[in-house]
Every structure is written in C-alpha cells, then in structure tokens.
mmCIF file of the N, C-alpha and C atoms, coordinates in Angstrom:
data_MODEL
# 
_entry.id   MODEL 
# 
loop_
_atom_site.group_PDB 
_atom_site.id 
_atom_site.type_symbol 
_atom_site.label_atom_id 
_atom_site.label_alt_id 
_atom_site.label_comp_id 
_atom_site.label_asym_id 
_atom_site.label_entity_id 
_atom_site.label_seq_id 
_atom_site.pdbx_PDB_ins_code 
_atom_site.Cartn_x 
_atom_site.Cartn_y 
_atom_site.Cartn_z 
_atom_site.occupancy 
_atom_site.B_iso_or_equiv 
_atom_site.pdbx_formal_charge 
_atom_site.auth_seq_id 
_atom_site.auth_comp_id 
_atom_site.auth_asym_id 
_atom_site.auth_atom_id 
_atom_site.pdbx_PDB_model_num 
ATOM 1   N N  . UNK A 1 1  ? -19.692 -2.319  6.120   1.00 0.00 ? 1  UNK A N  1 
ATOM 2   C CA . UNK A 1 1  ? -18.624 -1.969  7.024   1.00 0.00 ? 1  UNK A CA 1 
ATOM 3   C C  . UNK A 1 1  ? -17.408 -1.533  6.199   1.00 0.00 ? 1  UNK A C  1 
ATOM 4   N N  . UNK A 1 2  ? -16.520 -0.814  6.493   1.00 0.00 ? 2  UNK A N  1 
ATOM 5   C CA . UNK A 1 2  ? -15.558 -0.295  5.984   1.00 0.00 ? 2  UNK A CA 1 
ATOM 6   C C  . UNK A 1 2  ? -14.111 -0.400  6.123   1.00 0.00 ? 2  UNK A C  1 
ATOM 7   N N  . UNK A 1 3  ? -13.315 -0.527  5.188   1.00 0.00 ? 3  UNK A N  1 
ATOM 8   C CA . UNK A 1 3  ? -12.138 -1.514  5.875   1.00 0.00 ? 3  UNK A CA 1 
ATOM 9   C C  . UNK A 1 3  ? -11.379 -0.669  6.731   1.00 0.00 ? 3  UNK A C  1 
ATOM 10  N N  . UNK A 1 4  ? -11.716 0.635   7.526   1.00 0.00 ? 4  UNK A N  1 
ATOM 11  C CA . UNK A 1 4  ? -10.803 0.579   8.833   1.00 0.00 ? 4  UNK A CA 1 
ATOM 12  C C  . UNK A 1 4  ? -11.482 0.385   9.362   1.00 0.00 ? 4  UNK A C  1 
ATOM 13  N N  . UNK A 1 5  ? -12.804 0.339   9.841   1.00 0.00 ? 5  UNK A N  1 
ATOM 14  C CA . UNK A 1 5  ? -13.598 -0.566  10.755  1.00 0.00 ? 5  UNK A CA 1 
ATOM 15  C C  . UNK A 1 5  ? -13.252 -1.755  10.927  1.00 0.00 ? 5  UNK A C  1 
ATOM 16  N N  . UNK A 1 6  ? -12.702 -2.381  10.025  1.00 0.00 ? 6  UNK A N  1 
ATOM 17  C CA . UNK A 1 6  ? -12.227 -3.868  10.244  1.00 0.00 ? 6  UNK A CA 1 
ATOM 18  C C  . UNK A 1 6  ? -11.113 -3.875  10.932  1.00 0.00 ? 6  UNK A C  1 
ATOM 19  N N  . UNK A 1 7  ? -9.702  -2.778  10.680  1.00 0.00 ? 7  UNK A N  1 
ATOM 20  C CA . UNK A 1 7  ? -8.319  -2.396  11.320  1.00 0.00 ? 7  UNK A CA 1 
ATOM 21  C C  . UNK A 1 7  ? -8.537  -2.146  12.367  1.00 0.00 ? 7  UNK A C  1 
ATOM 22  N N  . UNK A 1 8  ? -9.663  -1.357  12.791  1.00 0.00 ? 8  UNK A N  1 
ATOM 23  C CA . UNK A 1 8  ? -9.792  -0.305  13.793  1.00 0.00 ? 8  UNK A CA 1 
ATOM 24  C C  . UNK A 1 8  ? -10.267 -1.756  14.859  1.00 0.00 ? 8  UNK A C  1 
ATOM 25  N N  . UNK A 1 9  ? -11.037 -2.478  14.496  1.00 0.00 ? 9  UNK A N  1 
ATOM 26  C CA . UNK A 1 9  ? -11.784 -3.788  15.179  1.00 0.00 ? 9  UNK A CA 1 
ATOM 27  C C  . UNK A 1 9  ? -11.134 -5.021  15.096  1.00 0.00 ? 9  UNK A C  1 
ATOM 28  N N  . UNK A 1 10 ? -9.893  -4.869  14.797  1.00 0.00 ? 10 UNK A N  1 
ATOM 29  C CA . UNK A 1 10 ? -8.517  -6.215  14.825  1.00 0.00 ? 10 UNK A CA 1 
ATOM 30  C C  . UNK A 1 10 ? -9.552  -7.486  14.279  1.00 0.00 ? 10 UNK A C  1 
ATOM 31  N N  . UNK A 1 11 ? -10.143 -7.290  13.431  1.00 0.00 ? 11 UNK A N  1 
ATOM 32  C CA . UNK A 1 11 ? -11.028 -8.052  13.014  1.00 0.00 ? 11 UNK A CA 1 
ATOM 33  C C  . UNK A 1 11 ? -10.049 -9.095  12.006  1.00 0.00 ? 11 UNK A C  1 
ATOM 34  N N  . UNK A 1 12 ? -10.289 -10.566 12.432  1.00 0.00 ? 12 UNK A N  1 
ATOM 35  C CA . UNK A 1 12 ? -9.452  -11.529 11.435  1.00 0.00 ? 12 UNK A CA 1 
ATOM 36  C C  . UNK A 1 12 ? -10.422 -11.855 9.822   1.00 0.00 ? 12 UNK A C  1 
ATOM 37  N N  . UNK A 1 13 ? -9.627  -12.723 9.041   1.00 0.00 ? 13 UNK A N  1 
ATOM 38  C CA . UNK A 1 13 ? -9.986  -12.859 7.848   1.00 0.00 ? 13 UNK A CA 1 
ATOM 39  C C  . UNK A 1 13 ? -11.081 -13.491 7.696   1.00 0.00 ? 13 UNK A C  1 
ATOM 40  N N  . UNK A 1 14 ? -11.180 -14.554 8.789   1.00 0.00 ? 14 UNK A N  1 
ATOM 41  C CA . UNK A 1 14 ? -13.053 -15.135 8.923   1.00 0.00 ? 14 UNK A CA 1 
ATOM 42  C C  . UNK A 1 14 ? -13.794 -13.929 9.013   1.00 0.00 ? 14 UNK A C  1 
ATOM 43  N N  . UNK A 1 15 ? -13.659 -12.993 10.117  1.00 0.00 ? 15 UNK A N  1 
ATOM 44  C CA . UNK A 1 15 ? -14.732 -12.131 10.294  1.00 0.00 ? 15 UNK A CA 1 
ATOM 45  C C  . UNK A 1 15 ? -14.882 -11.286 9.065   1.00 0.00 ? 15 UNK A C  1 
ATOM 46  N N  . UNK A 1 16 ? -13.774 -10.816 8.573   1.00 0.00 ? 16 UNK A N  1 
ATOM 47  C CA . UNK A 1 16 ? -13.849 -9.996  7.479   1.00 0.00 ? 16 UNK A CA 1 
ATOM 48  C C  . UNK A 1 16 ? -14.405 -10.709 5.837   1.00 0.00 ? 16 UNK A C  1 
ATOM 49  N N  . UNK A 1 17 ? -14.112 -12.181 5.846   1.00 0.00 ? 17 UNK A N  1 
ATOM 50  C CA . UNK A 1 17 ? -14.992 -12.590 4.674   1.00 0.00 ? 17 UNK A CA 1 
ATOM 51  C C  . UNK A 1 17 ? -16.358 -13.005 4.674   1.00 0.00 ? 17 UNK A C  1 
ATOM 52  N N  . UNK A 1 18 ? -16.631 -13.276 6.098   1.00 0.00 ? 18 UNK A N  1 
ATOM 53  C CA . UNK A 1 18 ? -18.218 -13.379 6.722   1.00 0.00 ? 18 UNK A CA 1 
ATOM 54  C C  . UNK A 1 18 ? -18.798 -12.201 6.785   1.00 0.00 ? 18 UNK A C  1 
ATOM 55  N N  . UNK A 1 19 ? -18.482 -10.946 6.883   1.00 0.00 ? 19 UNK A N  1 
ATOM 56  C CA . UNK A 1 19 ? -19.396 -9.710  6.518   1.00 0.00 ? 19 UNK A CA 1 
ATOM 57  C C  . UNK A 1 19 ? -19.481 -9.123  5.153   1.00 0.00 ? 19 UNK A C  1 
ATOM 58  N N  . UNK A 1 20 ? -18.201 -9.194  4.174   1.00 0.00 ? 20 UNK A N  1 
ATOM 59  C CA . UNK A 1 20 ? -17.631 -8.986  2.651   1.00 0.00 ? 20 UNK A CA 1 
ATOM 60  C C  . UNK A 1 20 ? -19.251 -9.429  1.959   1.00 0.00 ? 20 UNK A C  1 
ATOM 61  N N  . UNK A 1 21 ? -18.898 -8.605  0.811   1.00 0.00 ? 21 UNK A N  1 
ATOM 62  C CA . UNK A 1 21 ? -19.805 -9.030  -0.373  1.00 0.00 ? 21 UNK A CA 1 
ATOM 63  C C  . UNK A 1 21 ? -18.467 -9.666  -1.731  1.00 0.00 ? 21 UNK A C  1 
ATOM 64  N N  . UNK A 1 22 ? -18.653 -10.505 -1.681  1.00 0.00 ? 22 UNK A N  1 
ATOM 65  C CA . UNK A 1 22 ? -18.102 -11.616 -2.958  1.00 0.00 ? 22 UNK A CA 1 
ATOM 66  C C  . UNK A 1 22 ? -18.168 -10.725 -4.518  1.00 0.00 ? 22 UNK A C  1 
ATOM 67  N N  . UNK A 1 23 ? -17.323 -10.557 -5.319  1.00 0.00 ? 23 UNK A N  1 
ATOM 68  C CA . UNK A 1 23 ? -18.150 -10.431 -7.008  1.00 0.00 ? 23 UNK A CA 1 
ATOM 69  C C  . UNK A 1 23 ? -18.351 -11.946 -6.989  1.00 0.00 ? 23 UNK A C  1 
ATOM 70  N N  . UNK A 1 24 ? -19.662 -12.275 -7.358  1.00 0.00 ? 24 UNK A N  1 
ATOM 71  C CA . UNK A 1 24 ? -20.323 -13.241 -7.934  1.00 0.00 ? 24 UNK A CA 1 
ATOM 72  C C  . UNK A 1 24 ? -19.695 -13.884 -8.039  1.00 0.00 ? 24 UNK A C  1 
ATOM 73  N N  . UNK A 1 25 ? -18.415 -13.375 -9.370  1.00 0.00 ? 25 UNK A N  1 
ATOM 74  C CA . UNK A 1 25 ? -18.147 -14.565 -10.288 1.00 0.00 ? 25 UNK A CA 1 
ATOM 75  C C  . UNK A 1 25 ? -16.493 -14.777 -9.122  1.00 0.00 ? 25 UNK A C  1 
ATOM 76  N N  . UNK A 1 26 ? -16.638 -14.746 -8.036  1.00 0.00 ? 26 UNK A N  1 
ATOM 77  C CA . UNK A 1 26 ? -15.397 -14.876 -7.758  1.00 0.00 ? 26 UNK A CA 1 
ATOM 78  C C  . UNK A 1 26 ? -14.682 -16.289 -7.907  1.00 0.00 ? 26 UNK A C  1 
ATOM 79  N N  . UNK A 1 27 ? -15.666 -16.766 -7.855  1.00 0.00 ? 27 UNK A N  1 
ATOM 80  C CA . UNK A 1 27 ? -15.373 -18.368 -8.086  1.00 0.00 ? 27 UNK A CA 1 
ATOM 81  C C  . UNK A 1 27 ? -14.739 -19.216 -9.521  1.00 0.00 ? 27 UNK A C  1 
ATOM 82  N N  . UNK A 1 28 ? -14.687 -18.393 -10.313 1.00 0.00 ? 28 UNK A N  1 
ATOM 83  C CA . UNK A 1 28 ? -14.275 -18.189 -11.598 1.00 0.00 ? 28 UNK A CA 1 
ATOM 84  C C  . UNK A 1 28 ? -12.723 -18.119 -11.617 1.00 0.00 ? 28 UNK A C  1 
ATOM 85  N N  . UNK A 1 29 ? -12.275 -17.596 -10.796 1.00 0.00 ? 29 UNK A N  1 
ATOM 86  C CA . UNK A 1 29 ? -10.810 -17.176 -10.588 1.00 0.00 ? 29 UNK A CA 1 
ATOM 87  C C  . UNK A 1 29 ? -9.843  -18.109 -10.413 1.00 0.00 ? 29 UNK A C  1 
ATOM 88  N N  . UNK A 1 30 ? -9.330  -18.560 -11.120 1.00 0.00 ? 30 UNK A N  1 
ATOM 89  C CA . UNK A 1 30 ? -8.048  -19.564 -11.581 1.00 0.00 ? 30 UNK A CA 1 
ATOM 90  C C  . UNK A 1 30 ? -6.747  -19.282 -11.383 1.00 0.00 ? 30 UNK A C  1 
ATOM 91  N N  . UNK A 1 31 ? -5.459  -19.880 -11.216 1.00 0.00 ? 31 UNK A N  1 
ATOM 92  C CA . UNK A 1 31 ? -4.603  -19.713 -11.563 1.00 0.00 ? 31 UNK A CA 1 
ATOM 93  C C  . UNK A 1 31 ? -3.630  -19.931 -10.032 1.00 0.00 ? 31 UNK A C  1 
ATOM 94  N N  . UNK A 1 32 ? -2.542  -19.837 -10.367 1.00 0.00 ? 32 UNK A N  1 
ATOM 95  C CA . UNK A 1 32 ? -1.423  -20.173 -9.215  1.00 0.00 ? 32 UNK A CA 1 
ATOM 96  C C  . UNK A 1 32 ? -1.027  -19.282 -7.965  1.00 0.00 ? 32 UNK A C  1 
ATOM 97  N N  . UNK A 1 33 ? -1.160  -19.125 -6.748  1.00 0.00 ? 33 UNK A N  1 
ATOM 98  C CA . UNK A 1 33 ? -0.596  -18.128 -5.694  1.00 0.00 ? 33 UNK A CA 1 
ATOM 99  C C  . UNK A 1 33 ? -0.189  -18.612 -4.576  1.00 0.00 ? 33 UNK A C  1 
ATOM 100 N N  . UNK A 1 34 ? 0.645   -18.252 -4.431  1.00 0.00 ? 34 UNK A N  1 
ATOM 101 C CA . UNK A 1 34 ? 1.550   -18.690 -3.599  1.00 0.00 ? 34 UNK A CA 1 
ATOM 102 C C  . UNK A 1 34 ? 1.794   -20.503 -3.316  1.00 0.00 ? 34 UNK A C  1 
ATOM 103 N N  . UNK A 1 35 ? 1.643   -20.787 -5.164  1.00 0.00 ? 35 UNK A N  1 
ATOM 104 C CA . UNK A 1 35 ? 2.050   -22.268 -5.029  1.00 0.00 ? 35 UNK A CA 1 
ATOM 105 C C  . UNK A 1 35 ? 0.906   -23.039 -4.842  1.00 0.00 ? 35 UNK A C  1 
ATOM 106 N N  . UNK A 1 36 ? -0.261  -22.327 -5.157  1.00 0.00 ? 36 UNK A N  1 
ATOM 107 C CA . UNK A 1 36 ? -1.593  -23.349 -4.734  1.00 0.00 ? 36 UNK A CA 1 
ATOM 108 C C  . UNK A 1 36 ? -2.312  -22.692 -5.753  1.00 0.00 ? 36 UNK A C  1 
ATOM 109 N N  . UNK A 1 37 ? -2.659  -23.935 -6.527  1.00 0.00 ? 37 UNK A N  1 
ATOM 110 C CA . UNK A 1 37 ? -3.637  -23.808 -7.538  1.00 0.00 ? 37 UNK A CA 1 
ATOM 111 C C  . UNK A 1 37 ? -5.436  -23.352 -6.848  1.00 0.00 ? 37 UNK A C  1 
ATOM 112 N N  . UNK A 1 38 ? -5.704  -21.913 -7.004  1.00 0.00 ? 38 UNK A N  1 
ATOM 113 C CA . UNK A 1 38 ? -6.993  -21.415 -6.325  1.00 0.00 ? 38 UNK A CA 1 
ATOM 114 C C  . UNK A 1 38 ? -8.233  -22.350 -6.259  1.00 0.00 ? 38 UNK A C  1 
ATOM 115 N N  . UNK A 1 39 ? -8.164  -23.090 -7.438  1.00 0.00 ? 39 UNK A N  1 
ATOM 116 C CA . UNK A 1 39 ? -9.083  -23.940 -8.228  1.00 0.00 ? 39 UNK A CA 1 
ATOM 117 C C  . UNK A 1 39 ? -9.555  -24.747 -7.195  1.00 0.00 ? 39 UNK A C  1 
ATOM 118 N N  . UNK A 1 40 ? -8.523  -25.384 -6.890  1.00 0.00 ? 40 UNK A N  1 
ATOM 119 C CA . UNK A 1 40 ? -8.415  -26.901 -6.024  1.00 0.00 ? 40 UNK A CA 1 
ATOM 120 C C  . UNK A 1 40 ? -8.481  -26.209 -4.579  1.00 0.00 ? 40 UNK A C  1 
ATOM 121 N N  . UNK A 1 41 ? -8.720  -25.461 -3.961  1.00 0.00 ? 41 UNK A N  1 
ATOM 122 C CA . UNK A 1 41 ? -8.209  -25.636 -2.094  1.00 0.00 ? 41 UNK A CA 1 
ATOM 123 C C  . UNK A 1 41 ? -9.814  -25.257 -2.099  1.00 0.00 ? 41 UNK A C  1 
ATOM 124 N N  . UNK A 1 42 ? -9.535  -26.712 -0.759  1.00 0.00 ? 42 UNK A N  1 
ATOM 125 C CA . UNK A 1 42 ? -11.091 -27.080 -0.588  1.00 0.00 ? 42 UNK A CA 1 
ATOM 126 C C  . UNK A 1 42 ? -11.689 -26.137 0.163   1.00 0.00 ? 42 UNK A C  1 
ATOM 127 N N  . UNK A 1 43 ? -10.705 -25.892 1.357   1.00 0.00 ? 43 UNK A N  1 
ATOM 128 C CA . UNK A 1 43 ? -10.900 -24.847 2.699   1.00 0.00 ? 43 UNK A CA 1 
ATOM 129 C C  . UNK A 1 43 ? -12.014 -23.684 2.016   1.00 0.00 ? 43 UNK A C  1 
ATOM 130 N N  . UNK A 1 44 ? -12.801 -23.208 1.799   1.00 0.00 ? 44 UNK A N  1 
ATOM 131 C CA . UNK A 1 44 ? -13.712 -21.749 2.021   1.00 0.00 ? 44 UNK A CA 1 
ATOM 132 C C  . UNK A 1 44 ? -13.047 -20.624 2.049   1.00 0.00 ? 44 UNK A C  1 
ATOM 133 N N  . UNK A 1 45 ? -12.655 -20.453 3.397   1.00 0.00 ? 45 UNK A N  1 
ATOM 134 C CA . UNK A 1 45 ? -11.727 -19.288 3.860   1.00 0.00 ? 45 UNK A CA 1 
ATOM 135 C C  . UNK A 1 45 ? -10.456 -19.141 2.986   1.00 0.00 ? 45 UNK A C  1 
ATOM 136 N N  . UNK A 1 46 ? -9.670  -20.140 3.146   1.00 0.00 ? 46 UNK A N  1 
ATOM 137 C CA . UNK A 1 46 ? -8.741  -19.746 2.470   1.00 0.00 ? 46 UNK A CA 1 
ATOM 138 C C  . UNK A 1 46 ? -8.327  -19.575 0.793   1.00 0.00 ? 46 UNK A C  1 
ATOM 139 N N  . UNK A 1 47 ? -9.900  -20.369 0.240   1.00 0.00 ? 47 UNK A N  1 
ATOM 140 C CA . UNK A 1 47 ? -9.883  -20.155 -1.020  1.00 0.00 ? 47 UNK A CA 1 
ATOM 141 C C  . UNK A 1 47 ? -9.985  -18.312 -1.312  1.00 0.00 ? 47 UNK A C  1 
ATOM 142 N N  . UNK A 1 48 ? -10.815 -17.883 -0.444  1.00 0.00 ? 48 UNK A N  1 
ATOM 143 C CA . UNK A 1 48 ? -11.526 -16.729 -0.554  1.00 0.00 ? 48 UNK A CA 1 
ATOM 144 C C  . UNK A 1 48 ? -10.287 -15.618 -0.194  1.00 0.00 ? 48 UNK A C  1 
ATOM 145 N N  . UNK A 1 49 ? -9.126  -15.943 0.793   1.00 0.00 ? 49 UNK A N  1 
ATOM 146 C CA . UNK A 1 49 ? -7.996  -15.197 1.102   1.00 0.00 ? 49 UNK A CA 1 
ATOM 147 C C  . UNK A 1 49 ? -7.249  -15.331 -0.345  1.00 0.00 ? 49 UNK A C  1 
ATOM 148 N N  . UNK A 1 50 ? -6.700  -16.454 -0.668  1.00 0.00 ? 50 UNK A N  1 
ATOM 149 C CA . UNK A 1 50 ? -6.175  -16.635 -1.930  1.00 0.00 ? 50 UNK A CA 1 
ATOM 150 C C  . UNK A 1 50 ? -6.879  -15.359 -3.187  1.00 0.00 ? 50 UNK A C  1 
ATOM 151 N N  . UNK A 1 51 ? -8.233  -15.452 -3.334  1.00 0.00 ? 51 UNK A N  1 
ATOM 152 C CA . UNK A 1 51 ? -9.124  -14.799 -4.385  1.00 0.00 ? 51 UNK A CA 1 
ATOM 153 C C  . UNK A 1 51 ? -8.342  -13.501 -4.338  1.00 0.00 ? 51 UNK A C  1 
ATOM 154 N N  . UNK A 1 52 ? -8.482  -12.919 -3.456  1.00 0.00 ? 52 UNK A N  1 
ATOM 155 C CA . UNK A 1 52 ? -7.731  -11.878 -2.666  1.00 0.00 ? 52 UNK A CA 1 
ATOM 156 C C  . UNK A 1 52 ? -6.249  -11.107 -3.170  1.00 0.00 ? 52 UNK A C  1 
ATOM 157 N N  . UNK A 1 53 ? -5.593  -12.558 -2.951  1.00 0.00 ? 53 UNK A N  1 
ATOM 158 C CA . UNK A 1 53 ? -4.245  -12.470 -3.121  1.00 0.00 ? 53 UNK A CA 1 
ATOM 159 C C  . UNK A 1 53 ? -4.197  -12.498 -4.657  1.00 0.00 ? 53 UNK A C  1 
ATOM 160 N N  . UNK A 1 54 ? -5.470  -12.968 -5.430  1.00 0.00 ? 54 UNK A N  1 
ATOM 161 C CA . UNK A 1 54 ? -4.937  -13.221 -6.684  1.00 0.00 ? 54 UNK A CA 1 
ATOM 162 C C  . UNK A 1 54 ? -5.268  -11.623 -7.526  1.00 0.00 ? 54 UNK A C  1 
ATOM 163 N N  . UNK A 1 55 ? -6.163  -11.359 -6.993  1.00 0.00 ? 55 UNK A N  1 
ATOM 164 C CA . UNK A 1 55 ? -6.714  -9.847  -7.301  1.00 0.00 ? 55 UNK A CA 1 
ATOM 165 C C  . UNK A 1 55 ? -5.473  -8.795  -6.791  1.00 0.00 ? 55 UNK A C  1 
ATOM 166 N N  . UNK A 1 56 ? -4.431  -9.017  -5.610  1.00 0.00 ? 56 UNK A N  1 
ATOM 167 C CA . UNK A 1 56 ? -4.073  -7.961  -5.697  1.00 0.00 ? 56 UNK A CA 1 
ATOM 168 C C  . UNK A 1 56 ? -2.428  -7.895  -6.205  1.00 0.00 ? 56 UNK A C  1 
ATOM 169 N N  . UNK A 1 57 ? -2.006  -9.605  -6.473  1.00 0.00 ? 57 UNK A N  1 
ATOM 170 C CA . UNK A 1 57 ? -0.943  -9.659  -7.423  1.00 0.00 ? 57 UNK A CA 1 
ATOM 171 C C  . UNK A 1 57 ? -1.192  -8.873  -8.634  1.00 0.00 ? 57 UNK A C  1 
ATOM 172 N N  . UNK A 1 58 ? -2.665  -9.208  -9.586  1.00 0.00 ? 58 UNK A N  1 
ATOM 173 C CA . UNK A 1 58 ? -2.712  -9.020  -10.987 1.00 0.00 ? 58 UNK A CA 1 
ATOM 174 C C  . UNK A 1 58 ? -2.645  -7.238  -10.920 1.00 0.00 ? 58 UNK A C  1 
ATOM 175 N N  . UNK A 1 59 ? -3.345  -6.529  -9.694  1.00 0.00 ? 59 UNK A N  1 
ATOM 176 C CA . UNK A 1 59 ? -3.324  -5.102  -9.880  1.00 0.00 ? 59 UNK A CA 1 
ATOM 177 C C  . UNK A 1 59 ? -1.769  -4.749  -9.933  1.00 0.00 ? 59 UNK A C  1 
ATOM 178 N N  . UNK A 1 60 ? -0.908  -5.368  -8.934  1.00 0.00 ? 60 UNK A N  1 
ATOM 179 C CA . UNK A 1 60 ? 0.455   -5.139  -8.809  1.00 0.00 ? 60 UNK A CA 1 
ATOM 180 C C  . UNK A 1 60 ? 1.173   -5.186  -10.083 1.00 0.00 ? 60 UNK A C  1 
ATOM 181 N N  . UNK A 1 61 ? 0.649   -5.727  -11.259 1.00 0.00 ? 61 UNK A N  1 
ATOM 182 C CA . UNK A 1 61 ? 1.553   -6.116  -12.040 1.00 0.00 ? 61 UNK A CA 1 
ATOM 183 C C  . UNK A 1 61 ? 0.815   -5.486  -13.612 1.00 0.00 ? 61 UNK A C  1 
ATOM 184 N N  . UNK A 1 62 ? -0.058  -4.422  -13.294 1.00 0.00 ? 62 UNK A N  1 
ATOM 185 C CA . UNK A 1 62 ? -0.425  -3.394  -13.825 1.00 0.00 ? 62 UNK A CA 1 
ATOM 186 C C  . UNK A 1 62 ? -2.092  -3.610  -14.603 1.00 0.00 ? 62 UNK A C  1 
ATOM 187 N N  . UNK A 1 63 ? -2.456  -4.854  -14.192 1.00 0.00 ? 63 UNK A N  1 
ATOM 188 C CA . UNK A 1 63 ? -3.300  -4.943  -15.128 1.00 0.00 ? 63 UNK A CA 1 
ATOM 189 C C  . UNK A 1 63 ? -4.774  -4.111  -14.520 1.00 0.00 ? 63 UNK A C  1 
ATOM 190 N N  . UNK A 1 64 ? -5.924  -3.835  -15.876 1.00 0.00 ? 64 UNK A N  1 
ATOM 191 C CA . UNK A 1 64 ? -6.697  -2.860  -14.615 1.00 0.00 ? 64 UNK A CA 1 
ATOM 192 C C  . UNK A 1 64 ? -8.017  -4.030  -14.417 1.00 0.00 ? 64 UNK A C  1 
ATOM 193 N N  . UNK A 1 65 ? -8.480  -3.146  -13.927 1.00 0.00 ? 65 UNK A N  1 
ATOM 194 C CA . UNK A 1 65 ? -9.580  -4.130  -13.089 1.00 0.00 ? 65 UNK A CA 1 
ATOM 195 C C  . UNK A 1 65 ? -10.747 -4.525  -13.712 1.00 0.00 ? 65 UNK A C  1 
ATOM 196 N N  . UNK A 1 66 ? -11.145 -4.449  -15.384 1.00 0.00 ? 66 UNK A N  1 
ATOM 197 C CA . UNK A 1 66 ? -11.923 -4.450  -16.346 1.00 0.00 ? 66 UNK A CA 1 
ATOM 198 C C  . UNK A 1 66 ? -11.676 -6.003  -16.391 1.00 0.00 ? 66 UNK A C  1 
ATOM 199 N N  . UNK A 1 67 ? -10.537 -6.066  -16.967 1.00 0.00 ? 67 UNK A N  1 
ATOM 200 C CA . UNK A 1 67 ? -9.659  -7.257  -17.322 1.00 0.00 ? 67 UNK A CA 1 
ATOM 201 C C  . UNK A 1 67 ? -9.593  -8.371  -16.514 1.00 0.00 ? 67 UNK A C  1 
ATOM 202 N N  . UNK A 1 68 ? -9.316  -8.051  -15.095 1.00 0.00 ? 68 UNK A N  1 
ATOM 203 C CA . UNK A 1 68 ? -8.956  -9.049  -13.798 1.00 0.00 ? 68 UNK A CA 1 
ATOM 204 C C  . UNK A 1 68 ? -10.053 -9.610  -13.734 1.00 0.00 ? 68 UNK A C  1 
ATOM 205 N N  . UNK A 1 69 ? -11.293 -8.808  -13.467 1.00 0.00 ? 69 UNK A N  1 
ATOM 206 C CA . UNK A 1 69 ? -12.982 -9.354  -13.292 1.00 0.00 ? 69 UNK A CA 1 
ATOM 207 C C  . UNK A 1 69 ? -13.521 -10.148 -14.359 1.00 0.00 ? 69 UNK A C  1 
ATOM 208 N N  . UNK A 1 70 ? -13.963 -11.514 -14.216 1.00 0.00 ? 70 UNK A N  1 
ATOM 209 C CA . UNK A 1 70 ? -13.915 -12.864 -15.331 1.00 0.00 ? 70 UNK A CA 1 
ATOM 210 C C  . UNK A 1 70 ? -15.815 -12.798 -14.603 1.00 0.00 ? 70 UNK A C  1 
ATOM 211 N N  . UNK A 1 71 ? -16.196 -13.381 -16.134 1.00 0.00 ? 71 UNK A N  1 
ATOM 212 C CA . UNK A 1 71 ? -17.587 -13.339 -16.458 1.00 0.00 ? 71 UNK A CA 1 
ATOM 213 C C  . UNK A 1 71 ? -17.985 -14.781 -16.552 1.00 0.00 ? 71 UNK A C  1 
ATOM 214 N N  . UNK A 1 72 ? -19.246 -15.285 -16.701 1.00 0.00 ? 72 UNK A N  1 
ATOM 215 C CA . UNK A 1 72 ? -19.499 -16.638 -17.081 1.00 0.00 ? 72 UNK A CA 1 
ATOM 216 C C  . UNK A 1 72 ? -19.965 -16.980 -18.272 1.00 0.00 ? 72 UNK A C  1 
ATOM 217 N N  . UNK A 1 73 ? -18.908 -17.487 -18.750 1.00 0.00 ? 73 UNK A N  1 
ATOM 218 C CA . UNK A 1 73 ? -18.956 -18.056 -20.402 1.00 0.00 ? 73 UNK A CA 1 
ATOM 219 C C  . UNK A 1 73 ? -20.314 -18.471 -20.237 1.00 0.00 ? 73 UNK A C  1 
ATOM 220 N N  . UNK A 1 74 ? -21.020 -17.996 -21.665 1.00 0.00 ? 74 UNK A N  1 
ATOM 221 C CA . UNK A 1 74 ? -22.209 -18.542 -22.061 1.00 0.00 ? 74 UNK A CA 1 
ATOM 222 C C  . UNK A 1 74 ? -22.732 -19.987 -22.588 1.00 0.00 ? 74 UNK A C  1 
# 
C-alpha cells in the first residue's frame, strides 16, 4: 500500500504499522525522542511510532540513510 493510500484512507498509526514492512533490524534502534528512551517503551505501537520519529529526526539533521540503518553485531 502506498502512503497516500494511507492519507487518502485517514488511516491511523495502528493501521498503518499493521500493514508496514519493518527493516528487520528496527529493533536495534536506540537512543532518546521526545524524552523517551526507544529502548525501554514497552507499548508495540508506540515503540514502532517513536522508530519513526527517530529515523526522521536523524534525516533532519543531515545524516544519510547508509549510516541511520544499524546492523546486528556479530
């Protein structure tokens, strides 16, 4: 599905992370937003909104997307 299909379908953030494909390693993703350590929030959903938010601070602040995307240490 395509994200104006989602605009176009007032579709909320459950529906839209229940159809989404994840990068894998999204779970990998650390660090502070909006005052909440990503690590720790138990919630699903809102870990996954956060993921989000953390991906589109780091683009905001120039870094590219090689860099942002975290792998699993061997």
């Amino acid at each position: 599905m395509k994200l104006q299909s989602f605009i176009d379908d007032k579709s909320t953030f459950k529906i839209f992370f229940q159809k989404a494909t994840l990068n894998p390693n999204a779970h990998l993703i650390t660090g502070v937003i909006c005052g909440y350590r990503i690590e720790r929030i138990d919630n699903t959903l809102t870990q996954q909104i956060r993921f989000l938010d953390k991906l589109v601070d780091e683009l905001a602040k120039g870094r590219k997307m090689e860099k942002i995307l975290r792998k699993e240490k061997d």
